[in-house]
ZATOR-134550 format. One record per residue (C-alpha): y, x, z; residue in one letter. Coordinates in steps of 0.05 Angstrom, whole numbers, padded with zeros to 5 digits, always signed. Example, Ala and Ser with C-alpha at 12.3 -4.5 7.8 and 13.67 -1.06 7.14 Angstrom:
! ZATOR-134550
-00090+00246+00156A -00021+00273+00143S 
***
This chain:
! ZATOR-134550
+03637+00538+00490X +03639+00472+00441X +03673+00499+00386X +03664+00552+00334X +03707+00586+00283X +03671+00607+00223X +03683+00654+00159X +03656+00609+00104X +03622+00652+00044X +03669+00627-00009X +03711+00684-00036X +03774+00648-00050X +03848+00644-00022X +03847+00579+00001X +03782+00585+00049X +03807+00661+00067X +03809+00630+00149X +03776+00602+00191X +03744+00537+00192X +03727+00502+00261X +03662+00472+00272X +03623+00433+00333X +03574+00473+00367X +03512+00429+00373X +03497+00417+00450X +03431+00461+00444X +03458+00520+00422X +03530+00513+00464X +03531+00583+00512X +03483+00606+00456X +03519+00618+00400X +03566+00680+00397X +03600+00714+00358X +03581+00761+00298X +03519+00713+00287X +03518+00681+00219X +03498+00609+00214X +03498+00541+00159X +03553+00495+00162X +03569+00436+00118X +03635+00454+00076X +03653+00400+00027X +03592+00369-00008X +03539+00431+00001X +03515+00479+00058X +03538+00550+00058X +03534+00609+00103X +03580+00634+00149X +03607+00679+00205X +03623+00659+00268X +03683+00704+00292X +03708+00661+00356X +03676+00613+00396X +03724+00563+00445X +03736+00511+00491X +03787+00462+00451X +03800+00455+00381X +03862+00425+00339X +03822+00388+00296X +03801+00323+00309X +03742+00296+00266X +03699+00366+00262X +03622+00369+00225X +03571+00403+00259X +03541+00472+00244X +03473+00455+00221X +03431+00522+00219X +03433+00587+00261X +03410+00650+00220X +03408+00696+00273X +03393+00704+00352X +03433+00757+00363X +03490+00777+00329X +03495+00824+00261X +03563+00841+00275X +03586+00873+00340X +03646+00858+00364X +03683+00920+00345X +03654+00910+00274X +03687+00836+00275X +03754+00875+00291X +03738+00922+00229X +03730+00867+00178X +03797+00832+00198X +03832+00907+00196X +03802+00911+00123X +03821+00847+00107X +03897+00872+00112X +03890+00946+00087X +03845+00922+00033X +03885+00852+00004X +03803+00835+00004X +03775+00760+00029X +03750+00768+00097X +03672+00747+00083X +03674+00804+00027X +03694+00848+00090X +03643+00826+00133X +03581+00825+00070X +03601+00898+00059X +03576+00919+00128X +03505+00881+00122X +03445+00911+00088X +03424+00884+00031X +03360+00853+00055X +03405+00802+00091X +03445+00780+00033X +03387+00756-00004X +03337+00695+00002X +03297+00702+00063X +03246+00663+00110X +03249+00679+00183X +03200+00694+00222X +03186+00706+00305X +03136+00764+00319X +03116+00799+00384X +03140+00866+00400X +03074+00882+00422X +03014+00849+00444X +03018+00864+00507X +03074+00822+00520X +03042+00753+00508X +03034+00758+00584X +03106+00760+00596X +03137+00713+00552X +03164+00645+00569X +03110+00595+00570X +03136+00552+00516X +03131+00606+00464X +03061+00624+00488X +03017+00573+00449X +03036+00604+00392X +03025+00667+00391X +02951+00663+00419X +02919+00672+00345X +02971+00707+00314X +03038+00753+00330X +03082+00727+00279X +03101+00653+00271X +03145+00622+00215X +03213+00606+00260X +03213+00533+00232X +03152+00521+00275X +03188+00538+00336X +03260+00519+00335X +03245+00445+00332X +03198+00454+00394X +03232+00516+00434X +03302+00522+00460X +03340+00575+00423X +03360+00589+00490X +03286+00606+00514X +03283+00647+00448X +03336+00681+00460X +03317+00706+00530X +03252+00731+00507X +03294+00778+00450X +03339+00799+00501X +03275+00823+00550X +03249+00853+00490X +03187+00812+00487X +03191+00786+00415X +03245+00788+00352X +03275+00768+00298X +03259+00781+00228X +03276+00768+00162X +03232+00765+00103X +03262+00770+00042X +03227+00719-00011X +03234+00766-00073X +03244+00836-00039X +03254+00879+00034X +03188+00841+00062X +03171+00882+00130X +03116+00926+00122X +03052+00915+00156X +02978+00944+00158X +02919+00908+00180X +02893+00929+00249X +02815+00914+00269X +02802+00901+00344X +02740+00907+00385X +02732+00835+00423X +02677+00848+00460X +02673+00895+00526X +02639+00960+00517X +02579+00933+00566X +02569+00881+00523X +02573+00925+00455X +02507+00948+00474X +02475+00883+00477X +02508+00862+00407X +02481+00925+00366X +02416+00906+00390X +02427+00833+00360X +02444+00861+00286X +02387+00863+00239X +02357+00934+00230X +02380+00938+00154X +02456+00918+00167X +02462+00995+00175X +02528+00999+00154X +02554+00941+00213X +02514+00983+00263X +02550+01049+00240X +02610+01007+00247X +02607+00989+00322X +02577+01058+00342X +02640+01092+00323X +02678+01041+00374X +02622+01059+00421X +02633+01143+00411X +02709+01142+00406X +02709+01084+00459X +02770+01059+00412X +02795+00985+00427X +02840+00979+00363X +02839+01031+00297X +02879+01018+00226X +02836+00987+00182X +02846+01037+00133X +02825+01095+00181X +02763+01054+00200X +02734+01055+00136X +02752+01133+00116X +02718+01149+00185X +02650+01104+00176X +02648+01105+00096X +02631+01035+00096X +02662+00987+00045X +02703+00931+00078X +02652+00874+00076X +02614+00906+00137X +02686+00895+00175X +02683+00830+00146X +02616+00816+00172X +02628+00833+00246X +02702+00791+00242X +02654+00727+00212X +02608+00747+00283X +02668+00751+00326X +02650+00814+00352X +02710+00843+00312X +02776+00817+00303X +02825+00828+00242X +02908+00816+00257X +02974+00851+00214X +03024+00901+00250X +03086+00919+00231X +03109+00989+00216X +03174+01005+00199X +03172+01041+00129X +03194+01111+00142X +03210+01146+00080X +03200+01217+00112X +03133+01200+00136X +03092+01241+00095X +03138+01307+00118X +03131+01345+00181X +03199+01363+00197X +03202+01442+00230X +03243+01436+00299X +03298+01474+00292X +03345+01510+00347X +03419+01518+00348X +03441+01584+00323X +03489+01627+00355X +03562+01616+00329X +03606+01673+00300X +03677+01685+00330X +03693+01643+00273X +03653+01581+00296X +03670+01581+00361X +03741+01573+00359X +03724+01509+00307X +03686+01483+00352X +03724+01485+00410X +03766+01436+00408X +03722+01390+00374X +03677+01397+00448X +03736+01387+00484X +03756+01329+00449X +03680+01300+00457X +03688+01324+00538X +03759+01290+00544X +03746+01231+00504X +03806+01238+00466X +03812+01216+00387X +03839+01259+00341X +03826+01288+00269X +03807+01357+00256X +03804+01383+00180X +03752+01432+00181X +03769+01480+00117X +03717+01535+00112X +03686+01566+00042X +03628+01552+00016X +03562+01584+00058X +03608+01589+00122X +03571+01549+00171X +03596+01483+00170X +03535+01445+00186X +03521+01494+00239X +03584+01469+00279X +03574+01395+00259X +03499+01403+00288X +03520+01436+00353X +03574+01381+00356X +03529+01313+00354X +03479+01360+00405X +03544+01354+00461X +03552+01280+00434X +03482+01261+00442X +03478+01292+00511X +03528+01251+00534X +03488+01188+00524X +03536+01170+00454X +03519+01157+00388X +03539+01202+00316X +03557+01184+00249X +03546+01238+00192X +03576+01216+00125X +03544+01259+00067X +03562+01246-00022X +03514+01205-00040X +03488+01264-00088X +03491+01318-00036X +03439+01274+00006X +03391+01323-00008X +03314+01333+00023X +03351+01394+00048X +03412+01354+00083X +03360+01297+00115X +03316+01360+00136X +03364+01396+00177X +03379+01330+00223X +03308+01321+00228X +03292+01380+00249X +03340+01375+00292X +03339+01317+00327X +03266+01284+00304X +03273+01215+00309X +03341+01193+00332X +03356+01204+00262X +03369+01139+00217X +03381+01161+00136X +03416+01105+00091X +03424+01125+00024X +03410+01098-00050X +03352+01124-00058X +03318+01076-00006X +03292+01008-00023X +03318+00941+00006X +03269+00943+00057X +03274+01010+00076X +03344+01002+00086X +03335+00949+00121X +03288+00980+00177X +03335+01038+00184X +03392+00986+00195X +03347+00945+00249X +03329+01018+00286X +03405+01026+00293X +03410+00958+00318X +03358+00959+00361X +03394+01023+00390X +03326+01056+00377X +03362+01120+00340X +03435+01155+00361X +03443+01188+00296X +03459+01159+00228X +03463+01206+00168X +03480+01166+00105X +03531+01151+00047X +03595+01116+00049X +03565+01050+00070X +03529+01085+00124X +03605+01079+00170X +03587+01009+00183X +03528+01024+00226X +03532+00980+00282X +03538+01033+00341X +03573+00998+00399X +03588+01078+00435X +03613+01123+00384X +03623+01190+00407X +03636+01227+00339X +03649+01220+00256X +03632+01272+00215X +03646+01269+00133X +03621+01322+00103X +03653+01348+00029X +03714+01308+00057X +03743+01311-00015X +03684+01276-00055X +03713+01216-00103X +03650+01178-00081X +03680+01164-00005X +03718+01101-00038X +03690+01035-00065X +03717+01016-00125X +03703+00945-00125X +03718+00898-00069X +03736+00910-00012X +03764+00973-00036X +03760+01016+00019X +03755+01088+00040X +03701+01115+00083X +03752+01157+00114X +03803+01108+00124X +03750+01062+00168X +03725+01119+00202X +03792+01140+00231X +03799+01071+00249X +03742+01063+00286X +03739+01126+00320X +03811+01111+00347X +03779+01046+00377X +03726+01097+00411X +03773+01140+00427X +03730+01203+00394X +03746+01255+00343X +03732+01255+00271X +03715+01315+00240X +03726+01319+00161X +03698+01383+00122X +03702+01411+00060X +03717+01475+00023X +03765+01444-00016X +03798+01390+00017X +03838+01331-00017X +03918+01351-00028X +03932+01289+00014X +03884+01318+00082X +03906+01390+00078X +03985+01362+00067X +03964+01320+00134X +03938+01377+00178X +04001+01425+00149X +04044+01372+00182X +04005+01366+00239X +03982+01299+00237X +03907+01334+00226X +03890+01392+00266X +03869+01447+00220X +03806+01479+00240X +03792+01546+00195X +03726+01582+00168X +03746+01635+00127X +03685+01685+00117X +03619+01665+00102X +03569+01663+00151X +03542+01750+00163X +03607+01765+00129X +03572+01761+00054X +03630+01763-00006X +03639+01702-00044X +03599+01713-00104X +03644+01748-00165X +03674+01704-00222X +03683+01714-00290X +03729+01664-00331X +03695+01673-00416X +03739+01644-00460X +03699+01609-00511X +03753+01613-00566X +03735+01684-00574X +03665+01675-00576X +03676+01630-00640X +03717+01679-00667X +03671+01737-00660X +03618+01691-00695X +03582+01658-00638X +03573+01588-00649X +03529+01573-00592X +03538+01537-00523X +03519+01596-00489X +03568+01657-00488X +03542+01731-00495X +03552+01754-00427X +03526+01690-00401X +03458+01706-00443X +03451+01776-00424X +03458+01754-00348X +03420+01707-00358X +03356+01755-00398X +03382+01803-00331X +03354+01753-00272X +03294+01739-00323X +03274+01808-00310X +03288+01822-00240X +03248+01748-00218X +03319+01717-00192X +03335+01644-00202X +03399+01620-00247X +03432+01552-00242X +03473+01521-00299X +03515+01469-00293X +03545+01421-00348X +03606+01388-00327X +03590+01318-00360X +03646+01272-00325X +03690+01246-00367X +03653+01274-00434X +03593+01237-00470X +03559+01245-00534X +03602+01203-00584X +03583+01199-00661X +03625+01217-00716X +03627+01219-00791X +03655+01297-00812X +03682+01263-00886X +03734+01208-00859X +03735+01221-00785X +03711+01156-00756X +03677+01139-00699X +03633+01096-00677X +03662+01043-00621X +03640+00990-00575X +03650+00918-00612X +03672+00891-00544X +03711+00953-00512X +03755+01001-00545X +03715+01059-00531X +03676+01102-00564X +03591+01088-00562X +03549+01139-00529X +03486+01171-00568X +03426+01169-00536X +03372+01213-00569X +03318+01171-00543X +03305+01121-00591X +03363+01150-00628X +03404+01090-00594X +03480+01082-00584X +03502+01059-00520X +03566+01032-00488X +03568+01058-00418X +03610+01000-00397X +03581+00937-00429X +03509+00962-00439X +03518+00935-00525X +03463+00978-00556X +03460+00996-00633X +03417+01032-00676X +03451+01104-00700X +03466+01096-00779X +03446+01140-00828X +03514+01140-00866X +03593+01122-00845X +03607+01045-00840X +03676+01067-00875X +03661+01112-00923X +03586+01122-00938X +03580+01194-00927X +03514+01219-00899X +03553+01262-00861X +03554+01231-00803X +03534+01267-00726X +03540+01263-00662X +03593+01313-00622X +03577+01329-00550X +03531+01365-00503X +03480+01337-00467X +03428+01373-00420X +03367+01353-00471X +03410+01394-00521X +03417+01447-00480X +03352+01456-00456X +03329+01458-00532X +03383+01510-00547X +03353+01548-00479X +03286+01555-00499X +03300+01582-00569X +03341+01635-00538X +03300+01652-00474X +03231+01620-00507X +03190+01653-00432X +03240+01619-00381X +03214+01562-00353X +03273+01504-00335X +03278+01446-00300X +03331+01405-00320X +03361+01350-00276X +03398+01298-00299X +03397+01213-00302X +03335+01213-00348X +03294+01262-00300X +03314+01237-00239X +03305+01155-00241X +03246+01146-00217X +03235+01146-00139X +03228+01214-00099X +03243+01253-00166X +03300+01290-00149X +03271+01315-00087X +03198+01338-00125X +03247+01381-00181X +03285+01410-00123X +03215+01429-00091X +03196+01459-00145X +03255+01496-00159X +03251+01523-00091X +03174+01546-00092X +03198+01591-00150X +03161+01550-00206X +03226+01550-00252X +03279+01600-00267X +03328+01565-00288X +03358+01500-00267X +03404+01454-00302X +03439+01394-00286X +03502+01358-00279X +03538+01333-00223X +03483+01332-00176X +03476+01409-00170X +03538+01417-00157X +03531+01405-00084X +03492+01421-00016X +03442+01458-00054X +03422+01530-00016X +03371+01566-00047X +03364+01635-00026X +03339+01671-00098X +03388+01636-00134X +03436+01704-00161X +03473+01669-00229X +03508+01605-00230X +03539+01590-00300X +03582+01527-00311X +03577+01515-00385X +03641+01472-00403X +03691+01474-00347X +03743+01437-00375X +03720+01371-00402X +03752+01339-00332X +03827+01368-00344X +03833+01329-00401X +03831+01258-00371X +03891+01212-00363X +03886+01221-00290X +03935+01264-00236X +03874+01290-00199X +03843+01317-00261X +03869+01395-00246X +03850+01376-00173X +03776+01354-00183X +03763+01411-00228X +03791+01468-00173X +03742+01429-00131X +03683+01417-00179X +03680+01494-00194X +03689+01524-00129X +03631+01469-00093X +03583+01498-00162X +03601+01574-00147X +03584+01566-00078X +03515+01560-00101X +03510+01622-00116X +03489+01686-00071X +03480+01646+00001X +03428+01693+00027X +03410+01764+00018X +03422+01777-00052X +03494+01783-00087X +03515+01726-00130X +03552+01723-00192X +03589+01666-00233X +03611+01654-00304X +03652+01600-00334X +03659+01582-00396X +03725+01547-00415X +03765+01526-00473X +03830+01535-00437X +03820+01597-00394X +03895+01605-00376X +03898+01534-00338X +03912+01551-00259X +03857+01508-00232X +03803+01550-00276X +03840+01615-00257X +03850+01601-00184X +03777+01575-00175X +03750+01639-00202X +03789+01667-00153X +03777+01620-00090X +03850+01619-00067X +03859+01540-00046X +03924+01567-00013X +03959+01582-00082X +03928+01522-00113X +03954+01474-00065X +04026+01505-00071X +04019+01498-00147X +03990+01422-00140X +04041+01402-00092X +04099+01432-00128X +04075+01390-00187X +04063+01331-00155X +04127+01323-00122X +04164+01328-00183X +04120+01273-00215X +04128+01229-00155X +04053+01229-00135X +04015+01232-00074X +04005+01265-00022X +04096+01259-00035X +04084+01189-00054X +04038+01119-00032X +04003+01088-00108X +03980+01022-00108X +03954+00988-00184X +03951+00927-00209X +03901+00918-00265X +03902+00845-00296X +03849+00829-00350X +03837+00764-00402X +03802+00754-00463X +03868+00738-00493X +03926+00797-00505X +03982+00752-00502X +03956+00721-00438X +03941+00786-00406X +04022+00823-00424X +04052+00754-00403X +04020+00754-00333X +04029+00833-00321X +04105+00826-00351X +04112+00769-00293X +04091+00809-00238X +04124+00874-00260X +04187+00824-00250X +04166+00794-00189X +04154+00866-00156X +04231+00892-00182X +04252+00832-00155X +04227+00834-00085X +04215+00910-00063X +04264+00963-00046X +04307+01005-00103X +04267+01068-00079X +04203+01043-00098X +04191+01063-00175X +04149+01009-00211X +04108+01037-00276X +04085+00979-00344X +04061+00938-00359X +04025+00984-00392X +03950+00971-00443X +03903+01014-00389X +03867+01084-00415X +03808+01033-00430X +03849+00978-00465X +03792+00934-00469X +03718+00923-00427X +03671+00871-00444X +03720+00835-00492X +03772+00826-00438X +03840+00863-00450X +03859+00893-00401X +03939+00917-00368X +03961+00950-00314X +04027+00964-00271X +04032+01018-00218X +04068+01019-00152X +04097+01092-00129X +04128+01083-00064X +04144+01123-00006X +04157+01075+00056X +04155+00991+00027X +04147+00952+00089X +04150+00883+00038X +04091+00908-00005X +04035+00884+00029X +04069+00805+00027X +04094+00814-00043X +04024+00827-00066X +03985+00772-00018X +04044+00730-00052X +04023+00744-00121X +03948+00739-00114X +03968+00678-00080X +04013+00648-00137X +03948+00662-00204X +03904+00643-00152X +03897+00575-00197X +03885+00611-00261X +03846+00663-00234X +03792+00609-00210X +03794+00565-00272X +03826+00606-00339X +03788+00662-00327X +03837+00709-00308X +03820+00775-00264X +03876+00811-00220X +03855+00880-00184X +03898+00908-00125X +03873+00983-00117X +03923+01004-00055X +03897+01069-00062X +03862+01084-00134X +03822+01145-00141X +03820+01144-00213X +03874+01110-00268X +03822+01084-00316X 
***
């Protein structure tokens, strides 16, 4: 092969295709697809992606690629196919698509570097590499490629003998620990001792432990917490040669320090079994298709997904769980573990770059079957797929919001249809748009209806907080939910409150004139922080001090409104002054490992209450936890957003779920401002059937989805005028070129009518079947792509937007 095509990394129209390049003669029937490598492009040298190599090219006068980054490739094949497929769903550049399936580690600044897989394999490998590695088992790549042919190198990779690694300069360096070897035989130790001077006690101590254990090589570290000697003896025997020091990698395993319990598979229910049937027969047949798996909280979901990878596994195939980023709880990575030990890979946010990055390289390495992670975690580069799983199917967090806008579920159905293998999506309250799918048939609707041992869904009870204020109580916390609470107090139980915060923040007001306190560069409201007494804008990051009077009027009068878990805790502990609380929330859970030591905690019993936001809300099973009280339920409905009835149905049947899992009854309690809304009335009453016929009744006679496709356009300038010229233009454009059925919305100022001192418009698509869209829009991005690169003008496509702001 002579030529390559390569994805350049500039993110603009006019390089969105491939660019053909010479392959230089050392590296031709090297070089293969899905490796990145440096090319020459105009006056500089920028990475690439080589998705083709050929024979003949068109072009004539061609540059040569100059560096190869990898030896094998990053991208498999199938994964290539997957970045030109979201390329087209996405309207996204195609090197965006093919960065969003890397790990971060290999976006940034790195050095590579050649190591041995293990010492024993100097022996094996090719004779020209040998020479290096005699003092060492990692050597700096420049060293080698100008002596070695890549080919050579590449061989020895494939045999297994040595590999590829990259070091990142500021971050996601590969871990290693220093290893001391005994380089003498033990024959000869004898004779060595006997050479030490009498008082170099600690040496002697040193090489007697080699002689007792009759250990060749030992961890530094362990060396010195067995002998009790400082490290200077070591040094001393490495300066006589009798010892020998040299690094080894080890992959950083965040779950090192935990012994995971083995676990067995349980026996199904009747209910189960028919769930899981055809999912196994779909595994057995090697047919694709999509189940919906609908079953209530606590009915033994994870059971059937676990039972499911066993069958895939056995088969010699590989499983991909997809978990919320915030339900990626010790207790989720625990019960793969202990299922399946180590074929488990975890990717999640709470792992650093380099972490990440030697979970990535054990998938790659085909060293692990299973990958449990969030949304990014769909990339992993399996090459035999035998089953997707996505958990909590309905979760918001499943899309990316900025490019390439994609949905987890969207690539997974696409890949598993390459793989011909089912994908299972869960949830106990699925999206409107899934459970409209599987009533149509396009889905196939598997059903768990009872909780697992037949235990009732814990009882609700809706308190309207108007009343409360009108009988005089003017706290957060309603009577009943007080009393219950003093109730589990007594009896030892566990409680759970929840604070809906999404969509609500702490803003400051003045009580005399009624202003409030915005953002300088976005027309929204600043956020109070108590620490520091700091106001915040949660989309900038502009910070100001709080006043002590009105900027308008002078009045001293002047507060913040809002709830935030600090407040309630405060208000907690004057009410119940002997319960001890944990509270969970961005402040108490930054730091690294956090969340999982509070949820430890919590679960050894050392707290009675425990209150949080969001993150509670999900995969949490604790089995003394009897009360679950969600203190504002309503703060979602009020968004300018269709889904907002939607996600709270959701939000509060995932939170009472929490409640009464094992033994021990549970009971919930909302308190609501608008008790009589039919999301907060069905939820209490865990009918999804009647709240889907309500949703879907209003949704078809506002023309949204699952009855109709969105798509928006947001555009966004630090000039108005600019900004409603442009989104007038397109609005035009649009009416002009797609069908009369297709309604088109604007221009319209968006909910947040300015971010960062850039207005900002927007225009929505609702269509039902536009075969031109796709064009019209590539046509458009196509026609500002001038301004947008040198006036500073932003256009966003969402094809499928999950929220309006």
């Amino acid at each position: 092969m002579k030529y390559a095509s390569v994805i350049v990394d500039v993110p603009s129209m006019q390089t969105d295709r491939s660019f053909d390049y010479k392959i230089p003669e050392e590296w031709q029937g090297f070089l293969t697809p899905g490796m990145r490598v440096v090319v020459p492009f105009g006056p500089r040298k920028i990475q690439g992606f080589v998705v083709e190599t050929k024979e003949h090219s068109d072009f004539k006068r061609l540059k040569s690629i100059t560096e190869c980054l990898d030896l094998t490739p990053c991208l498999t094949k199938e994964l290539l196919q997957v970045g030109h497929w979201l390329t087209e769903k996405t309207l996204c550049f195609k090197i965006s698509a093919f960065q969003a399936m890397l790990p971060a580690a290999m976006k940034a600044k790195y050095e590579k570097v050649l190591s041995l897989t293990q010492d024993e394999h100097l022996l094996n490998i090719s004779d020209q590499l040998k020479p290096f590695f005699q003092k060492q088992s990692q050597v700096d790549f420049k060293e080698i490629e100008q002596v070695v042919s890549l080919k050579t190198i590449q061989k020895d990779i494939e045999n297994g003998y040595v590999e590829l690694i990259y070091k990142v300069k500021q971050k996601g360096n590969k871990k290693r620990i220093k290893m001391i070897n005994l380089n003498v035989s033990f024959s000869e130790l004898e004779d060595k001792m006997n050479n030490i001077p009498v008082n170099a006690k600690k040496q002697l101590e040193v090489l007697q432990y080699f002689k007792d254990n009759e250990v060749k090589t030992i961890t530094l570290q362990d060396l010195l917490a067995a002998t009790n000697v400082s490290d200077a003896s070591v040094k001393a025997l490495i300066a006589k040669e009798i010892l020998s020091e040299k690094y080894q990698e080890v992959y950083r395993d965040p779950y090192q320090d935990r012994e995971f319990k083995k676990t067995n598979a349980l026996l199904l229910n009747h209910e189960q079994q028919q769930a899981i049937k055809p999912i196994l027969s779909s595994i057995e047949e090697n047919e694709h298709h999509v189940f919906l798996m609908y079953g209530v909280t606590g009915s033994g979901k994870t059971e059937v997904y676990l039972q499911s990878i066993e069958e895939v596994l056995k088969n010699g195939k590989e499983a991909i769980v997809l978990v919320p980023e915030i339900s990626l709880t010790p207790q989720m990575v625990n019960r793969f573990k202990g299922r399946f030990g180590s074929k488990v890979a975890v990717l999640h946010s709470g792992l650093s770059t380099g972490e990440k990055y030697d979970e990535w390289r054990k998938i790659q390495r085909k060293e692990v079957q299973l990958v449990v992670g969030a949304r990014s975690a769909i990339f992993a580069p399996f090459e035999n797929l035998g089953m997707i799983i996505i958990d909590e199917e309905h979760e918001s967090s499943y899309k990316q919001e900025e490019n390439p806008r994609y949905h987890a579920r969207d690539v997974a159905i696409y890949r598993a249809r390459n793989h011909r293998c089912p994908v299972v999506l869960g949830s106990a309250t699925p999206t409107l748009e899934s459970f409209a799918r599987a009533q149509k048939g396009v889905y196939k609707l598997l059903s768990l209806k009872e909780r697992v041992n037949k235990r009732s869904m814990p009882a609700v009870d809706i308190v309207d907080m108007r009343e409360e204020l009108r009988n005089g109580n003017r706290s957060m916390f309603s009577t009943s939910l007080i009393e219950k609470l003093t109730e589990r107090l007594e009896k030892g139980e566990q409680s759970v409150l929840f604070l809906n915060k999404r969509g609500y923040s702490s803003f400051v007001m003045c009580r005399d004139c009624g202003f409030v306190i915005q953002c300088p560069h976005c027309d929204i409201s600043l956020t109070y922080h108590r620490f520091g007494q700091q106001l915040k804008c949660h989309y900038c990051g502009h910070e100001e001090h709080m006043p002590n009077v009105c900027p308008e009027c002078q009045s001293e009068h002047i507060r913040f409104f809002g709830t935030g878990t600090q407040r309630v805790e405060e208000e907690l502990v004057k009410v119940l002054p002997e319960s001890r609380i944990i509270r969970m929330d961005v402040d108490t859970t930054g730091k690294k490992g956090a969340h999982e030591k509070l949820l430890t905690k919590f679960g050894n019993k050392e707290a009675d209450i425990l209150l949080g936001t969001q993150m509670i809300a999900k995969g949490l099973d604790f089995p003394d936890v009897t009360l679950v009280g969600v203190l504002t339920a309503d703060t979602m409905l009020h968004l300018p957003d269709f889904r907002a009835s939607e996600k709270t149905f959701q939000l509060l049947t995932q939170v009472s779920g929490r409640a009464g899992r094992h033994e021990l009854p549970g009971e919930v309690i909302i308190q609501t401002y608008t008790p009589e809304h039919y999301s907060i009335q069905l939820a209490s009453q865990y009918d999804y059937d009647a709240f889907y016929e309500q949703e879907m009744f209003l949704r078809k006679s506002h023309a949204y989805p699952p009855y109709y496709y969105l798509t928006l356009i947001t555009i966004s300038h630090p000039e108005i005028t600019k900004v409603v010229a442009v989104t007038e233009k397109i609005v035009q454009y649009l009416n002009r070129n797609l069908s009369n059925t297709t309604k088109i919305l604007g221009p319209v100022a968006s909910p947040i009518p300015r971010i960062k001192d850039r207005y900002r418009y927007q225009c929505m698509v609702k269509y039902k079947r536009e075969n031109n869209l796709h064009e019209t829009l590539r046509k458009i991005i196509d026609h500002f792509q001038q301004e947008m690169s040198s006036d500073d003008l932003a256009i966003t496509i969402d094809l499928s937007p999950n929220t309006m702001m």
